[in-house]
MMTF fields as JSON, N, C-alpha, C and O atoms, coordinates in Angstrom:
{
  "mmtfVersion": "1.0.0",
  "mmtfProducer": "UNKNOWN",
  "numBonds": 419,
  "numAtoms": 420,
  "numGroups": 105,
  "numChains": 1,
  "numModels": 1,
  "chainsPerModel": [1],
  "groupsPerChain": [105],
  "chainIdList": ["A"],
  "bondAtomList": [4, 2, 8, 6, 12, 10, 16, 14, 20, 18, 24, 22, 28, 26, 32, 30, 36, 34, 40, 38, 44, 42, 48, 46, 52, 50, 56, 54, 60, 58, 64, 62, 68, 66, 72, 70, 76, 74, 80, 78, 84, 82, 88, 86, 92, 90, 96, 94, 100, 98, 104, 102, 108, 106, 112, 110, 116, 114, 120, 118, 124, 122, 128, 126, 132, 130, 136, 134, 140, 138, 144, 142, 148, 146, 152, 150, 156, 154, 160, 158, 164, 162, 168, 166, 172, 170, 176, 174, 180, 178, 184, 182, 188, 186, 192, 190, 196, 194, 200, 198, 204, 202, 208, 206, 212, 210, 216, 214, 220, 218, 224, 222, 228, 226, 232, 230, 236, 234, 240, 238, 244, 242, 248, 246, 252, 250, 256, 254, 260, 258, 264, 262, 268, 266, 272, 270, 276, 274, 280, 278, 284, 282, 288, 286, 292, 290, 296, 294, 300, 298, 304, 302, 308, 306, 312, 310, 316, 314, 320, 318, 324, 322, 328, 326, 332, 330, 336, 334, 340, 338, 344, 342, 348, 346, 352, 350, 356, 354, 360, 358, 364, 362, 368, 366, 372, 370, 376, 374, 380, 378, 384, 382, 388, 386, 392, 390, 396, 394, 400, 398, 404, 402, 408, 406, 412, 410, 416, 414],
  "bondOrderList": [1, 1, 1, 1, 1, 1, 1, 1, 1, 1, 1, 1, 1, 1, 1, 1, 1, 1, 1, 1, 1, 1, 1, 1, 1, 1, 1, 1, 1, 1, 1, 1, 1, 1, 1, 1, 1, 1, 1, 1, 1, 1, 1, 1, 1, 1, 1, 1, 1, 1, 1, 1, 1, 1, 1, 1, 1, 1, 1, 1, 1, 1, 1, 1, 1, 1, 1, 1, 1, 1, 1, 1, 1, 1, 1, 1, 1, 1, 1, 1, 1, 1, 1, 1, 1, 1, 1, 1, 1, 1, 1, 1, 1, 1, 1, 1, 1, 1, 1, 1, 1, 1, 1, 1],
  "groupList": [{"groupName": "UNK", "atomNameList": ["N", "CA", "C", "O"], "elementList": ["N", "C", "C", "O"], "formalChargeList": [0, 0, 0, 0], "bondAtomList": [1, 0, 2, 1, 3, 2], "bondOrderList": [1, 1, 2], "singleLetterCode": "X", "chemCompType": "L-PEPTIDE LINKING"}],
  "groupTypeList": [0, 0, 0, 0, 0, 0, 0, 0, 0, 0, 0, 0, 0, 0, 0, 0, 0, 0, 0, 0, 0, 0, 0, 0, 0, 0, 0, 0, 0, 0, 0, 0, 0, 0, 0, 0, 0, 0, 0, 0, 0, 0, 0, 0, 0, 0, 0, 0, 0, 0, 0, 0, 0, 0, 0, 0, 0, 0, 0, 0, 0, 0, 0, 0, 0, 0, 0, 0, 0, 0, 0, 0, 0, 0, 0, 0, 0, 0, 0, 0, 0, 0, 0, 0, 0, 0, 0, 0, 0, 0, 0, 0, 0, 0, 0, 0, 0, 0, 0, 0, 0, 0, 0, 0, 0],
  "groupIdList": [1, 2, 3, 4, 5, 6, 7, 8, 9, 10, 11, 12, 13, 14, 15, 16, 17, 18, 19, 20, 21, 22, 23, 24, 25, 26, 27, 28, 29, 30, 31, 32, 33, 34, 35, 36, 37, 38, 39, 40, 41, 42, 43, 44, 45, 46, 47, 48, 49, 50, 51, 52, 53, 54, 55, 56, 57, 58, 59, 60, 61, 62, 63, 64, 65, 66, 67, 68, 69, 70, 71, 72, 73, 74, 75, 76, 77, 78, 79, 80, 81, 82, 83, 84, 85, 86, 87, 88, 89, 90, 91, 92, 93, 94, 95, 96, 97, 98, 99, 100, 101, 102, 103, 104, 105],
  "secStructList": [7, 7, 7, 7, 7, 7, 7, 7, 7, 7, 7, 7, 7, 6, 0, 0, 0, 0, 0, 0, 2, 2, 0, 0, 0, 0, 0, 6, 7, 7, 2, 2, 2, 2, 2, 2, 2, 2, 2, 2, 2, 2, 2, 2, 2, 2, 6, 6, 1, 1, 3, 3, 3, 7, 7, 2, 2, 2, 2, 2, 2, 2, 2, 7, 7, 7, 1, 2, 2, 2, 2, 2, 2, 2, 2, 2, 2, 2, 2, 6, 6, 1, 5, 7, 1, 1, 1, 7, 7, 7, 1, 1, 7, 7, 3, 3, 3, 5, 7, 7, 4, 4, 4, 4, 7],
  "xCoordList": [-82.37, -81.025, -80.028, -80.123, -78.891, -78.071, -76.881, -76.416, -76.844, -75.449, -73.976, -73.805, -73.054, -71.83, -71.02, -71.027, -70.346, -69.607, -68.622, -68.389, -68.18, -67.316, -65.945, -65.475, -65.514, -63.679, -62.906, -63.312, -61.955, -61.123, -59.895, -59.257, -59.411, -58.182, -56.767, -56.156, -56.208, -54.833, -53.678, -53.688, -52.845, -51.325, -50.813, -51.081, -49.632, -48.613, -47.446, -47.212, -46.411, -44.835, -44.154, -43.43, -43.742, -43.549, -42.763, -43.101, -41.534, -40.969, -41.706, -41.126, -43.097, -43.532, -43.978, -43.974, -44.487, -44.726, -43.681, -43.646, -42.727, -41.528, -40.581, -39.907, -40.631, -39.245, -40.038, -40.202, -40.321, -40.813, -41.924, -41.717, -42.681, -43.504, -42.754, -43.268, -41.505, -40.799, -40.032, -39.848, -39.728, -38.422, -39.559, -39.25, -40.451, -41.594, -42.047, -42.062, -42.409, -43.174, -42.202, -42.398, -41.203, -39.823, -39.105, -39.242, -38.078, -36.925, -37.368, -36.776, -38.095, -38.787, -39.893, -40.416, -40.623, -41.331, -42.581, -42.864, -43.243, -43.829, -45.125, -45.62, -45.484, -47.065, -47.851, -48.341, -47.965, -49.371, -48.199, -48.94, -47.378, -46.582, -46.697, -47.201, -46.309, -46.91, -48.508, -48.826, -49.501, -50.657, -51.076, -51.825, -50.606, -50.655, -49.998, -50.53, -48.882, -47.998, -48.743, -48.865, -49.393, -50.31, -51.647, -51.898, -52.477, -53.74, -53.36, -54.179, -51.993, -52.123, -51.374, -51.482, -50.636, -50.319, -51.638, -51.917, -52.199, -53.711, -54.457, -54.867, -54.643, -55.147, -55.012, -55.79, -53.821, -53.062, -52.856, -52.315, -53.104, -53.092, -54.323, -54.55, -55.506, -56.996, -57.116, -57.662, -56.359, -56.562, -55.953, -56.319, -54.728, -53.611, -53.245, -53.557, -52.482, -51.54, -50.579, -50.819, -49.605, -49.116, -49.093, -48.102, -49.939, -49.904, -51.719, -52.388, -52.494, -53.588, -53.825, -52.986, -54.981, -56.081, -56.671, -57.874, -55.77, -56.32, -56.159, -55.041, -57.485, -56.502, -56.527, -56.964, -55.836, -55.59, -56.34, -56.213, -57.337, -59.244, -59.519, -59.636, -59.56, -59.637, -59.145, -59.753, -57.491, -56.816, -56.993, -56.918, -57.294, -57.495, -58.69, -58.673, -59.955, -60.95, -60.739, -60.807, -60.504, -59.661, -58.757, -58.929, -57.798, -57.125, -57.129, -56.62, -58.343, -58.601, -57.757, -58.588, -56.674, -55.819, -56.357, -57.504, -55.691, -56.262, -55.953, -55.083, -56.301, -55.524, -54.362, -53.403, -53.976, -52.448, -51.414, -50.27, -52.0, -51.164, -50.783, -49.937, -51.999, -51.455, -50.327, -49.438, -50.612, -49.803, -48.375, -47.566, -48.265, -46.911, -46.518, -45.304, -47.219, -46.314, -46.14, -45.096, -46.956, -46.561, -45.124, -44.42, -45.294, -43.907, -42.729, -41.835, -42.878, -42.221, -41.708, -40.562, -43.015, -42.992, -42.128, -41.25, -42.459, -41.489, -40.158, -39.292, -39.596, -38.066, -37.596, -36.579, -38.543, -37.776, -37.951, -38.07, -37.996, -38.085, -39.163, -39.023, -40.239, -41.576, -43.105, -43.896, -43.049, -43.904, -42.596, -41.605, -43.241, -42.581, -42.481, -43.353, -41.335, -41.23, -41.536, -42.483, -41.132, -41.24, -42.96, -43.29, -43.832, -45.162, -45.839, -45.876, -46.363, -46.945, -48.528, -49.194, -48.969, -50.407, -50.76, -50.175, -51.813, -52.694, -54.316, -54.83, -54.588, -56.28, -56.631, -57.042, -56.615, -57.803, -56.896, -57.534, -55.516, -55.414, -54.549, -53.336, -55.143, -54.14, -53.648, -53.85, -52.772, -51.899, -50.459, -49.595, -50.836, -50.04, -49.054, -49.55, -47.936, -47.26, -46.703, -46.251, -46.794, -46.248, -45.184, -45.395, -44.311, -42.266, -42.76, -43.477, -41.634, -41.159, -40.033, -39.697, -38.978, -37.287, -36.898, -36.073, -37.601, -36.768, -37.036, -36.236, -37.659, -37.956, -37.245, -37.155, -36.581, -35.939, -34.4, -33.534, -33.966, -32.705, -32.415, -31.258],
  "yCoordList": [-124.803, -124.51, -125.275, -126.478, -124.329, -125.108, -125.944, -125.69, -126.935, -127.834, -127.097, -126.736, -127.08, -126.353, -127.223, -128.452, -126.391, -127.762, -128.709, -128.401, -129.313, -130.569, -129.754, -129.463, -129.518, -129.498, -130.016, -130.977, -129.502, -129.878, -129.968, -129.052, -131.483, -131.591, -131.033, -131.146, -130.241, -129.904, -130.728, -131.906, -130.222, -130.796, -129.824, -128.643, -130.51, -130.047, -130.496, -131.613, -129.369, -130.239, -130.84, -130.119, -132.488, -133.241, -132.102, -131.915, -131.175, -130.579, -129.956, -129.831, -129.505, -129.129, -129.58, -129.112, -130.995, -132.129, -132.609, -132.872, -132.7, -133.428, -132.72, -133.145, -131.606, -130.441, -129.445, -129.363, -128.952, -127.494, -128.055, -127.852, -128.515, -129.166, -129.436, -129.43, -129.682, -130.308, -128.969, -128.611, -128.483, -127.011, -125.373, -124.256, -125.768, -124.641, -125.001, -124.308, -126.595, -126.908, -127.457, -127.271, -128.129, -128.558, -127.629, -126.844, -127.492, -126.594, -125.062, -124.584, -124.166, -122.94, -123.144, -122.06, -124.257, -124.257, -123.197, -122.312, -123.416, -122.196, -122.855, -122.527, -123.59, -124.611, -123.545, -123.727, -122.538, -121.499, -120.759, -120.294, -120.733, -120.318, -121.241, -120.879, -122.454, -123.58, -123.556, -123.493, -123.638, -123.586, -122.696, -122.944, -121.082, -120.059, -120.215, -119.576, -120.921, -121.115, -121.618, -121.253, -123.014, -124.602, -123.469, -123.613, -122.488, -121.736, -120.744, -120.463, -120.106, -119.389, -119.947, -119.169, -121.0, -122.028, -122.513, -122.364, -123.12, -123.657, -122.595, -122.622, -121.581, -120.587, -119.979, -119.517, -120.046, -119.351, -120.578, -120.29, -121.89, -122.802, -122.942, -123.043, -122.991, -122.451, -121.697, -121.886, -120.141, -119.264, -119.154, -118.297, -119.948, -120.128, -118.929, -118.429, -118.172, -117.127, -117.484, -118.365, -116.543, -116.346, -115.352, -115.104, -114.889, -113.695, -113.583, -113.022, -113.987, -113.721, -113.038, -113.011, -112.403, -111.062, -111.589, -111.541, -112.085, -112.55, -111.599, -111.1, -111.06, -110.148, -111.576, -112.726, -110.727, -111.242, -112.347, -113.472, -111.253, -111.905, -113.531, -114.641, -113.111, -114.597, -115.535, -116.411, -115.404, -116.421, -116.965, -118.193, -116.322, -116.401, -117.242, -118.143, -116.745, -118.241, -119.254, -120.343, -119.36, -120.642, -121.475, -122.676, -120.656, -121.513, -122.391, -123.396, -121.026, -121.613, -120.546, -120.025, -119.995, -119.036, -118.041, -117.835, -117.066, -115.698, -115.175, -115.793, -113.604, -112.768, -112.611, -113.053, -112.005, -111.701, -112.887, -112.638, -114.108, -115.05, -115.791, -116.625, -114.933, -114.83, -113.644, -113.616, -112.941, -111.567, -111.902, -111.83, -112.219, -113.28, -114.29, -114.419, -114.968, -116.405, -115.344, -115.492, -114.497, -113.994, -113.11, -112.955, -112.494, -111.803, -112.963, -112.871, -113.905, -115.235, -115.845, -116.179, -115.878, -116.222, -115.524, -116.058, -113.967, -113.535, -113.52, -113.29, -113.724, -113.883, -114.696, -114.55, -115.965, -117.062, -117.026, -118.192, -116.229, -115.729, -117.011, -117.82, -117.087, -117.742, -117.253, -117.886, -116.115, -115.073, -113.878, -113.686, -113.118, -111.973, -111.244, -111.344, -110.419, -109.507, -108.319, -107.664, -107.921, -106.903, -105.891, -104.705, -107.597, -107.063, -107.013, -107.848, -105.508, -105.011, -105.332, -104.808, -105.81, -105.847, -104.828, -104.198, -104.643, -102.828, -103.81, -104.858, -102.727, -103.155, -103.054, -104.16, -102.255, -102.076, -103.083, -103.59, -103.587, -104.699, -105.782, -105.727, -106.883, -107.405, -108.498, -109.646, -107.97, -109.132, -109.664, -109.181, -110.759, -112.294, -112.771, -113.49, -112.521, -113.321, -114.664, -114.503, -115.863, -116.897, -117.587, -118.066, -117.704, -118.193, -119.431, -119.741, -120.357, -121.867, -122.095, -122.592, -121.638, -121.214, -122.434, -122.459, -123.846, -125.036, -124.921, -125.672, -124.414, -124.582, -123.872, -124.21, -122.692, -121.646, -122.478, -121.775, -123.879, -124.215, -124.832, -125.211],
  "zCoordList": [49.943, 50.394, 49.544, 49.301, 49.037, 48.089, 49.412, 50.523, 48.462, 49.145, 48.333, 47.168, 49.557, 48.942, 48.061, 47.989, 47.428, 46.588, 46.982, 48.151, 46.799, 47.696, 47.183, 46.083, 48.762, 48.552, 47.433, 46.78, 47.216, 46.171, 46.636, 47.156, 46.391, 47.005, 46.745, 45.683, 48.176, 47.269, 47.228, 47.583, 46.869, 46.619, 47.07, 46.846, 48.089, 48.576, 48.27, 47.808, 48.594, 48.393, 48.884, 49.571, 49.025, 50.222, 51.019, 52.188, 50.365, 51.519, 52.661, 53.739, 52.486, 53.475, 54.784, 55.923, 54.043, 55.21, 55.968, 57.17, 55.007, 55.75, 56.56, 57.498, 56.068, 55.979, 56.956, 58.173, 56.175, 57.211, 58.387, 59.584, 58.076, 59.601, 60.79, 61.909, 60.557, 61.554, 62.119, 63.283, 61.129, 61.501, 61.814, 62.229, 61.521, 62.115, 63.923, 64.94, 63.588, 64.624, 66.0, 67.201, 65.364, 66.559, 66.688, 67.626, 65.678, 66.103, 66.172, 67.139, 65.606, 66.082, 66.785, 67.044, 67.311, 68.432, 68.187, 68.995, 67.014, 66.136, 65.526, 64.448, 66.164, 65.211, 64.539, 63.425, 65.14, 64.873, 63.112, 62.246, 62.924, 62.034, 61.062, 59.999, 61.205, 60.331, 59.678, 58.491, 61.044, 60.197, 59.53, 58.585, 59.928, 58.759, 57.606, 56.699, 57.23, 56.189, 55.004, 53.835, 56.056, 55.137, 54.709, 53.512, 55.311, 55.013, 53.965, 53.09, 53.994, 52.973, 51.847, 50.899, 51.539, 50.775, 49.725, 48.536, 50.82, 50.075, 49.483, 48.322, 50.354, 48.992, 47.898, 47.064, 48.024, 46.74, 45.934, 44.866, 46.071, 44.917, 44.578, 43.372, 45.574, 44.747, 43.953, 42.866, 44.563, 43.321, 42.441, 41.637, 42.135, 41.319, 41.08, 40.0, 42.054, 41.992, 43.651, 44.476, 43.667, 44.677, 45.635, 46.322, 45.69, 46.451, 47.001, 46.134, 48.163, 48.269, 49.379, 50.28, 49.464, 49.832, 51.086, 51.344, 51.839, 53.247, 54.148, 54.271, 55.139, 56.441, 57.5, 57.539, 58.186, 59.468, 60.093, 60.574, 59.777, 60.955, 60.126, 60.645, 58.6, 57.771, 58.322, 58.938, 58.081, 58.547, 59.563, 59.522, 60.873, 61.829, 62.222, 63.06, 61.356, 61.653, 60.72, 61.289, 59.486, 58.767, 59.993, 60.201, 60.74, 61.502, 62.783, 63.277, 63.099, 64.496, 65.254, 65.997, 65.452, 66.087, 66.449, 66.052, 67.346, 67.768, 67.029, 66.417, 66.343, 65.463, 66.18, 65.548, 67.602, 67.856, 67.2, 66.818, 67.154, 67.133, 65.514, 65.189, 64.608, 63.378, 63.054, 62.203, 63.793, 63.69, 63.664, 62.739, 64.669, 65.413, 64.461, 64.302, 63.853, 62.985, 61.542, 60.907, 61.137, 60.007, 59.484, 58.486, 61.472, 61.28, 61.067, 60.226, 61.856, 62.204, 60.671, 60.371, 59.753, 58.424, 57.568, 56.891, 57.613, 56.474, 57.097, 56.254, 58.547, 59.03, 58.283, 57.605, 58.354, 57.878, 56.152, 55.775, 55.186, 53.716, 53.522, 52.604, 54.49, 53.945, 53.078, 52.38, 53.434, 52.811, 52.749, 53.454, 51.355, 50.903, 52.132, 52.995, 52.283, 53.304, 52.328, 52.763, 51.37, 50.436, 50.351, 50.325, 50.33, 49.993, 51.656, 52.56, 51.519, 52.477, 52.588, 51.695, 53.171, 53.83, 54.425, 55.306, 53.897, 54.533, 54.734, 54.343, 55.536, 56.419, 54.782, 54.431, 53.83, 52.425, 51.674, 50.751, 51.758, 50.706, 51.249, 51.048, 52.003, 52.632, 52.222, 52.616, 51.139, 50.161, 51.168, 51.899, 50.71, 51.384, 50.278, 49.411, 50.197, 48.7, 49.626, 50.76, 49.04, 49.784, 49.19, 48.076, 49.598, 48.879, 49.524, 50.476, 48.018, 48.277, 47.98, 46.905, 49.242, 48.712, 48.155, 47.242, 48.785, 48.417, 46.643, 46.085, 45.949, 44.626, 43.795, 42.615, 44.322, 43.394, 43.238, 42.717, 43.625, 43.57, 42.565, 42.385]
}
């Protein structure tokens, strides 16, 4: 039996820790929106693109959440211009583009 390979640590942008953790999880009262944010964040810096091929169900055991309740922070997500609203997710391609508005300034 092979041993898996050891995690690889990511990097995040303090704004997220500092900034959005607080305004996802306090002032929108939205944790489950946050931890979808941080899951599809991290993947898309594994795969070094922005945009990844997660459905629902993925995220959903990555997070620990119900699917309704990814459903819910995602819509939640692109309100707040956190994921592309533009790019559509379909059951055969369920592309995720993930925005970091604080960076485009």
């Amino acid at each position: 039996m092979r041993t898996p390979p050891a995690p690889r640590p990511h990097q995040l942008d303090a704004y997220v820790v500092d900034t959005l953790m607080a305004d996802l999880c306090g002032h929108d009262r939205r944790p489950s929106a946050f931890l979808v944010y941080l899951c599809l964040a991290c993947e898309a810096q594994r795969r070094r693109q922005d945009a990844v091929p997660l459905s629902l169900q993925e995220i959903a055991t990555r997070t620990g959440l119900a699917k309704s309740t990814v459903q819910a922070a995602v819509r939640h997500l692109k309100r707040r211009g956190l994921l592309d609203a533009d790019v559509e997710a379909t059951t055969t391609a369920p592309l995720r583009r993930v925005v970091a508005p604080w960076r485009s300034g």
